[in-house]
KETIVO-236987 format. One record per residue (C-alpha): x, z, y. Coordinates in Angstrom, 2 decimals, always signed. Each point is the difference from the previous one (the first is absolute). Last residue first. Layout:
BEGIN
<site <X,Z,Y>>
...
***
This chain:
BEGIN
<site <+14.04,+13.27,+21.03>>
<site <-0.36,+2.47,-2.47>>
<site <-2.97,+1.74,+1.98>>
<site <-2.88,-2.91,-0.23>>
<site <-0.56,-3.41,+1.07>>
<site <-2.12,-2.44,-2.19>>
<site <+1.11,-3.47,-0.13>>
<site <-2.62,-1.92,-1.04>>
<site <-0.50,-3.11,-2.58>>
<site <-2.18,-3.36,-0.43>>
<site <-1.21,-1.18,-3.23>>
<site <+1.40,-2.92,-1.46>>
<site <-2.74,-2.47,-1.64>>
<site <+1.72,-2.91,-2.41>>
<site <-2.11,-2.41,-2.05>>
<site <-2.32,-0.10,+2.64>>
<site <-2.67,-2.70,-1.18>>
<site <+1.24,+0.23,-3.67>>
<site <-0.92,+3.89,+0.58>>
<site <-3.47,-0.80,+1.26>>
<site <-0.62,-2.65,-2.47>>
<site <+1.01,+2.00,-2.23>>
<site <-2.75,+3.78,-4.56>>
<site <-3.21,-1.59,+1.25>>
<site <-1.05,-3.50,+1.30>>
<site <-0.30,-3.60,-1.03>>
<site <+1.03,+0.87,-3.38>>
<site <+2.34,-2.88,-1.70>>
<site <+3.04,+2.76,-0.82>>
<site <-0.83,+3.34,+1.53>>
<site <-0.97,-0.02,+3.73>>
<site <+2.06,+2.74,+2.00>>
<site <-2.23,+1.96,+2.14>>
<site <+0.27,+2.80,-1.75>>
<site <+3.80,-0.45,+0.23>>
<site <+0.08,-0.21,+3.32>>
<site <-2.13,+3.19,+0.38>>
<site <+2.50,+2.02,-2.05>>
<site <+2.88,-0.56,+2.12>>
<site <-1.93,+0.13,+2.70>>
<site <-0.53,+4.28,-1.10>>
<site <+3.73,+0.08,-1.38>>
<site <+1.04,-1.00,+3.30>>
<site <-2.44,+2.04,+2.00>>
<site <+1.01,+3.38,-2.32>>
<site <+3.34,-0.43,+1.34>>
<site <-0.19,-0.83,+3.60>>
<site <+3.52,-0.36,+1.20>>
<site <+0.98,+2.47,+2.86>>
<site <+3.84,+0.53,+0.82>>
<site <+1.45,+3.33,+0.69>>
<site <+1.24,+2.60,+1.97>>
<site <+0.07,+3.05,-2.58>>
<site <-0.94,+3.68,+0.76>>
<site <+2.58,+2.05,-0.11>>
<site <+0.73,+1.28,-2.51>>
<site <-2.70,-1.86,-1.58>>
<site <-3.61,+0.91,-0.26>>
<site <-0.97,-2.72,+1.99>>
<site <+1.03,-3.21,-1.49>>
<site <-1.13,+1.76,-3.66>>
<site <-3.03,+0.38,+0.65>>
<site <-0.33,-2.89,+0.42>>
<site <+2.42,-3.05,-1.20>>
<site <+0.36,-1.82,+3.69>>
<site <+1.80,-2.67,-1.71>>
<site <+3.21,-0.14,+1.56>>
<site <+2.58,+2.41,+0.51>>
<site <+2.30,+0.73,+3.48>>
<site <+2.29,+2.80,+0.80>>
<site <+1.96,+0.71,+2.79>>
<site <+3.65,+1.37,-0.54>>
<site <+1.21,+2.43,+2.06>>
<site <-3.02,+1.42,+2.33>>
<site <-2.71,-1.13,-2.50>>
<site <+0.92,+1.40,-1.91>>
<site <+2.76,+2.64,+0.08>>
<site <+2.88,-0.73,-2.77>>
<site <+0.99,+3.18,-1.46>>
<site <+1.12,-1.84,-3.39>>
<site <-3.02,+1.83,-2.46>>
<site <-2.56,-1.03,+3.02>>
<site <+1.43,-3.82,+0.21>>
<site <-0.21,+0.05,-4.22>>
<site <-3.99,+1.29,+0.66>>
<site <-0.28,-2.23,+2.08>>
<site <+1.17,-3.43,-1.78>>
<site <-2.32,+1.52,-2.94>>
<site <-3.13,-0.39,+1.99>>
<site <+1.37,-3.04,+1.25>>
<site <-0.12,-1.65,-3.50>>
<site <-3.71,+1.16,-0.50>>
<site <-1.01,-1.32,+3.12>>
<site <+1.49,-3.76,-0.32>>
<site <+3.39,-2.44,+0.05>>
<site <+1.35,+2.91,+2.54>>
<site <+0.85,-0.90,+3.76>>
<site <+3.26,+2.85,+0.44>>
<site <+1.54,+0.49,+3.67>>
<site <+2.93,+1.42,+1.81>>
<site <+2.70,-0.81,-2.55>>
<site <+3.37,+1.92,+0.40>>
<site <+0.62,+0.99,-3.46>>
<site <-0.02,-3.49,-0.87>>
<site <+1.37,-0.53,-4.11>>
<site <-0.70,+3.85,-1.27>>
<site <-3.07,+0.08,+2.58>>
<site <-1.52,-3.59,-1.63>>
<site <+1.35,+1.36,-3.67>>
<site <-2.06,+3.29,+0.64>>
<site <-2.93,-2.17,+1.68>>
<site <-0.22,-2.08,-3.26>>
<site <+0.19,+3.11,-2.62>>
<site <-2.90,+1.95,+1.90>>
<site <-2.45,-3.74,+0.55>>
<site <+0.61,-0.74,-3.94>>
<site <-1.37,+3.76,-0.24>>
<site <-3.13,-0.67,+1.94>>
<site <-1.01,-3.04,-1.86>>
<site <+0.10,-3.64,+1.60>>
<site <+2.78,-1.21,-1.91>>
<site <+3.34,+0.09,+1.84>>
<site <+2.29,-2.97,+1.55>>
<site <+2.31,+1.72,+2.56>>
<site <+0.53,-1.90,+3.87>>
<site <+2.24,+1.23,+2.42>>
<site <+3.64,-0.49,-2.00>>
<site <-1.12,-3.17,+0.31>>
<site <+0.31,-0.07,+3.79>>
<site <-3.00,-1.98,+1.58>>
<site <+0.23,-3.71,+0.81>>
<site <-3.16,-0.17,+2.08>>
<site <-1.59,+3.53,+0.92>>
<site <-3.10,-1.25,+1.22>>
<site <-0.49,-2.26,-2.73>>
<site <+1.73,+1.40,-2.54>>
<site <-2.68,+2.51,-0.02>>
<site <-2.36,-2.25,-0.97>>
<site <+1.73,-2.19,-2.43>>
<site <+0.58,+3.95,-1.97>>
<site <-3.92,+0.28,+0.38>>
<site <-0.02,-3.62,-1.83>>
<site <+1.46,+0.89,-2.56>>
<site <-1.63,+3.13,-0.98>>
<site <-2.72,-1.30,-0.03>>
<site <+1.34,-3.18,-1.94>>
<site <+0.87,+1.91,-2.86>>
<site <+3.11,-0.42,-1.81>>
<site <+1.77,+1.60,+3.28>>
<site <-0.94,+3.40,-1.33>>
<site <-0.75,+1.90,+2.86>>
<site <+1.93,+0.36,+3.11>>
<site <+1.59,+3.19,+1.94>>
<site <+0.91,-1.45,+3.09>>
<site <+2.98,+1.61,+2.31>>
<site <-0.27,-0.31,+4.04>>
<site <+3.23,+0.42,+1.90>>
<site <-1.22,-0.62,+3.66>>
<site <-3.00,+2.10,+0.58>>
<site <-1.06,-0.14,+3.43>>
<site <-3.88,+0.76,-0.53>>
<site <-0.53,-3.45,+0.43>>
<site <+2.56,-0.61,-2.55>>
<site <-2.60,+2.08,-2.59>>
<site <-3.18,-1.60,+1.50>>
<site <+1.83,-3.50,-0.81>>
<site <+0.47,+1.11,-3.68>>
<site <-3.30,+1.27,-0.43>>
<site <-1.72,-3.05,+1.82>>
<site <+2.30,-2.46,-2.50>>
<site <-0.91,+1.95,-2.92>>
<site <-3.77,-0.50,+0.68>>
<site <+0.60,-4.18,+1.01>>
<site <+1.81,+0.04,-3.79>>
<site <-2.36,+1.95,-1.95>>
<site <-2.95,-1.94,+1.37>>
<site <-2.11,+1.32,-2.69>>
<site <-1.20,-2.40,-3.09>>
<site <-2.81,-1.33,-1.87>>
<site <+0.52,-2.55,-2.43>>
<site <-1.26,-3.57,-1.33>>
<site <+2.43,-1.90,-1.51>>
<site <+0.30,-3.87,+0.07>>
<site <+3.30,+0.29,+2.01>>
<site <+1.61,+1.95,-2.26>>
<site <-0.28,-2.43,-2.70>>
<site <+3.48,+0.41,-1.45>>
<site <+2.39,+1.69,+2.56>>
<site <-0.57,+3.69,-0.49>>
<site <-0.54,+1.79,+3.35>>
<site <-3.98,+0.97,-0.07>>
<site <-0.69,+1.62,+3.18>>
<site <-1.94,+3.11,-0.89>>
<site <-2.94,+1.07,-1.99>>
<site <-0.76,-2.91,-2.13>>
<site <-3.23,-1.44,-0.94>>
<site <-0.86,-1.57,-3.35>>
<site <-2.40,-2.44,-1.73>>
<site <+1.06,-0.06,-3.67>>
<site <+0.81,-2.94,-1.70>>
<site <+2.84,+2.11,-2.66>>
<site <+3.27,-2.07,+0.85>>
<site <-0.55,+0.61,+3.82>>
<site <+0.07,+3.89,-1.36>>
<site <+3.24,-0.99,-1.99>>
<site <+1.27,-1.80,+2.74>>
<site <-0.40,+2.87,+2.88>>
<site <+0.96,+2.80,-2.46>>
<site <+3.43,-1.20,-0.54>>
<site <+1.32,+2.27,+2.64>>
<site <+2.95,-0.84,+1.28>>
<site <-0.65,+0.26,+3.33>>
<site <-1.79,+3.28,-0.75>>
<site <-3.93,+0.58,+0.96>>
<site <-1.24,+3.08,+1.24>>
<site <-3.61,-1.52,-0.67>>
<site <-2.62,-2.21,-1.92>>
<site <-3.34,-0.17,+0.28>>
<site <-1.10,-1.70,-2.83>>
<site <-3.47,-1.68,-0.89>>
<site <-3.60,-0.69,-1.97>>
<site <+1.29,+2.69,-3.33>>
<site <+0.41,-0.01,-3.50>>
<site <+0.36,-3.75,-0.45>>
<site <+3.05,+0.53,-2.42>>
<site <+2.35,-1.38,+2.89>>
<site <-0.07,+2.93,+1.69>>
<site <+0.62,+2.13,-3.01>>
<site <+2.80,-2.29,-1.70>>
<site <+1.68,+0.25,+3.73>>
<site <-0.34,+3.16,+0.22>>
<site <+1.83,+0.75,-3.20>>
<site <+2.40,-2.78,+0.53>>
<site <+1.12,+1.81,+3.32>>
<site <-0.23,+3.24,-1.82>>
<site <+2.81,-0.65,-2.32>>
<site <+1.98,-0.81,+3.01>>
<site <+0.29,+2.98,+1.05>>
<site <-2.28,+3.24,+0.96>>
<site <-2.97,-2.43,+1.94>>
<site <-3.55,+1.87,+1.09>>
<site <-2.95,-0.99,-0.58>>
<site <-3.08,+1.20,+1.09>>
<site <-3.98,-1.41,-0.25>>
<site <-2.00,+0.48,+2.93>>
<site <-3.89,-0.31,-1.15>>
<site <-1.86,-2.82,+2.55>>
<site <-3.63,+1.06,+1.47>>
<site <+0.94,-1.81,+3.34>>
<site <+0.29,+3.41,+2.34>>
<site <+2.12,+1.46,-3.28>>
<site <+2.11,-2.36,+0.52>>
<site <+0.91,-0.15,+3.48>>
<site <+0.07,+3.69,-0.02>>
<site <+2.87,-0.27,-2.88>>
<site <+1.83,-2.26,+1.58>>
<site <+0.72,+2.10,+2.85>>
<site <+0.22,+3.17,-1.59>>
<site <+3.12,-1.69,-2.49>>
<site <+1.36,-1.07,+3.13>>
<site <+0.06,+3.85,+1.35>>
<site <+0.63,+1.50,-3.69>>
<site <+2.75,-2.74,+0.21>>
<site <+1.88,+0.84,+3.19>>
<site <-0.44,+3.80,-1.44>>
<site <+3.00,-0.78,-1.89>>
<site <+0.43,+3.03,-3.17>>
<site <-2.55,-1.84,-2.49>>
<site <+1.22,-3.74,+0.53>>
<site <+4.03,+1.45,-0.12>>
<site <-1.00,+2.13,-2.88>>
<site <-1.80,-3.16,-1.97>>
<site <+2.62,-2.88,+0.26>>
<site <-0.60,-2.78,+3.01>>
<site <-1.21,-3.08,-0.19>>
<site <-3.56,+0.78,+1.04>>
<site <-2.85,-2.13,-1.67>>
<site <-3.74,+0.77,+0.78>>
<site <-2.26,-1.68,-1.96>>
<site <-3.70,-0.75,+1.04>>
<site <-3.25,+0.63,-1.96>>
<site <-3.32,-1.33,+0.45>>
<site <+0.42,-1.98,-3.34>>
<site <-1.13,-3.89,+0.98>>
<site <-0.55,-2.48,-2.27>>
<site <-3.28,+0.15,+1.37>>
<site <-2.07,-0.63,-3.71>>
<site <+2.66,+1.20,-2.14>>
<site <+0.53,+2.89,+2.49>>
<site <-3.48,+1.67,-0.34>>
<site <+0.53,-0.11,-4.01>>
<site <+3.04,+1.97,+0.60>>
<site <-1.47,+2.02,+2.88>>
<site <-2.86,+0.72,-1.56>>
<site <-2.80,+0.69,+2.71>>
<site <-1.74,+3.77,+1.13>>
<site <-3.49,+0.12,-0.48>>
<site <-0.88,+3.57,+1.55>>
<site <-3.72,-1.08,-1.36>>
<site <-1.47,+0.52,+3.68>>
<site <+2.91,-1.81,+1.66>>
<site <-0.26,-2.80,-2.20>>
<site <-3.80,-0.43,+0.41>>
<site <+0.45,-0.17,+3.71>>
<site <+2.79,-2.35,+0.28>>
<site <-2.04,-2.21,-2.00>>
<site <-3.37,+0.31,+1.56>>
<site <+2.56,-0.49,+3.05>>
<site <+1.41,-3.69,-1.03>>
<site <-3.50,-0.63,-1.15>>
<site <-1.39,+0.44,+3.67>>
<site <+3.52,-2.09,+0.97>>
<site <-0.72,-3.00,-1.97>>
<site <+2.57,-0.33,-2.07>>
<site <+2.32,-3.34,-0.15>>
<site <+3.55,+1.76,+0.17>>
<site <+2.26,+2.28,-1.63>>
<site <+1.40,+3.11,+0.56>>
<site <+0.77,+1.30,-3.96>>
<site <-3.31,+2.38,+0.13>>
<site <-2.03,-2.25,+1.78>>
<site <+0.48,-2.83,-2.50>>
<site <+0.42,+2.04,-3.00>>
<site <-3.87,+1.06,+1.19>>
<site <-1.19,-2.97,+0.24>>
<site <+1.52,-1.58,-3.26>>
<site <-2.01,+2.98,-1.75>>
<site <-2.93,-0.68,+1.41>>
<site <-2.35,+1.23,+2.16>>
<site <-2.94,+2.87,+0.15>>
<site <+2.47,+2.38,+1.76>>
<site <-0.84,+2.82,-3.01>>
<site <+1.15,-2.69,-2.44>>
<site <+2.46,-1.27,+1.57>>
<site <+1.99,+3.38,+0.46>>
<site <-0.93,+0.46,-3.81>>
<site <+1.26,-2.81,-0.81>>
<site <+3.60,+0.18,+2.28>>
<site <+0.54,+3.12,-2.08>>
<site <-0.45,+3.74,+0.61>>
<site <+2.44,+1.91,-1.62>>
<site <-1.39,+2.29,-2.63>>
<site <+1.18,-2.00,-2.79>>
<site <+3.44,+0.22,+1.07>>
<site <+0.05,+3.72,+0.43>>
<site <-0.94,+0.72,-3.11>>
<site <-3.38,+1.18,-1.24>>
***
């Protein structure tokens, strides 16, 4: 006997409920008009058969697939070596999982793989997008627009055409760069460098707004454009001590990029925090505390943005539903989450 044949089919849980078929598809797929003591004779016989539904045939009645994509534009060994995304990535996934939706990942190479995902998203594989690490440039934002699908973005969107309309979750990059920058002049620092992120994405943007405003008109020979990985922050603080060999203070774009900031410091026999002061943000544990020394830094909550992220989607009607995968996100098209600095030895 096969596998198939073995299954036990909406007849046979209708048959040992003592209702019909219709009934049964009814419960099964959600919908409404049963009277709750067949409702449970339902439940009941479908628990004791181990009845589990087709999804195909399941989503040609809900038009619904209980599966969510997650788009990050961003190449595989820069997704696989970040722990930012195995945090958002956590986040998302709870969410998820908590609803009974499957995660589905895709990740974006070149632009070969932005008509890729769009074909899939568009193919009516999946109820939504969450989209992240987003480039200004990026031509993902029209294509998935192109393809109907409800979609929430993780951070501020920055590209020009239907921006406003987006719904996103965000930190409050600029207002946490501001109190690391501030906490560094508080500490009496007067010639303090900024390691930034790539200025293509708004992040990183508006952390370098943020510490140009406490700073105001800061030296450009005091601010380096890196990439948020540890060896973009090594080759920007060796051109920011080649260019200012008298700074006092680094803020770096994120962890990862102060991690290598310190470990160029350490190779030039700079003490930190008692010559230069250092400054990350992100509050990437373990790695925050298992620097050398431990790294002053600025709190965003990760997993929580990936986690809302998720739940505005969920709540995201699909075209002509009342409710289901937005009224939630259209409601609060943008929600910014608020950050922390946390103090520690570098500064």
């Amino acid at each position: 006997m096969t596998e198939a044949a073995s299954r036990p089919t909406l007849e046979a849980v209708a048959a040992r409920a003592g209702v019909s078929r219709a009934t049964v598809s009814r419960v099964v797929n959600g919908g409404e008009g049963v009277r709750e003591p067949l409702v449970e004779r339902v439940r009941q016989a479908v628990e004791e058969l181990g009845y589990v539904p087709n999804q195909a045939a399941r989503s040609l009645v809900t038009r619904r697939h209980d599966a969510v994509a997650v788009v990050i534009a961003e190449p595989e060994d820069r997704v696989f070596a970040d722990p930012f995304f195995a945090r958002q990535l956590r986040g998302i996934s709870k969410e998820l999982t908590a609803h009974d939706n499957q995660l589905v990942l895709l990740l974006t190479e070149g632009r070969d793989d932005h008509a890729r995902v769009a074909r899939y998203l568009a193919g009516g594989h999946v109820d939504g997008a969450l989209v992240f690490s987003l480039h200004l440039d990026d031509p993902l934002p029209g294509l998935i627009r192109h393809a109907g699908v409800p979609t929430v973005f993780g951070g501020r969107p920055g590209w020009s055409d239907g921006a406003g309309r987006a719904a996103y979750v965000d930190s409050d990059n600029r207002g946490g760069a501001r109190a690391a920058v501030r906490h560094l002049a508080d500490l009496g620092r007067t010639r303090i460098a900024h390691i930034t992120g790539p200025l293509d994405q708004t992040s990183a943007a508006d952390r370098l707004d943020g510490y140009r405003d406490v700073v105001g008109h800061a030296d450009p020979l005091l601010v380096v454009e890196s990439d948020f990985t540890p060896g973009g922050g090594e080759r920007a603080m060796r051109a920011l001590l080649d260019r200012v060999p008298g700074l006092d203070a680094v803020f770096a774009a994120n962890d990862l990029t102060a991690a290598g900031a310190l470990r160029v410091l350490r190779e030039r026999g700079r003490r930190v925090p008692d010559d230069v002061a250092v400054i990350g943000f992100d509050d990437m544990l373990p790695l925050a505390e298992q620097t050398d020394p431990p790294l002053t830094t600025v709190r965003q909550d990760i997993e929580e943005m990936g986690r809302l992220m998720a739940r505005m989607l969920l709540h995201r009607p699909g075209p002509g539903a009342p409710g289901g995968v937005g009224a939630e996100a259209e409601a609060a098209a943008g929600v910014v989450l608020p950050t922390t600095l946390i103090r520690r030895a570098s500064a």
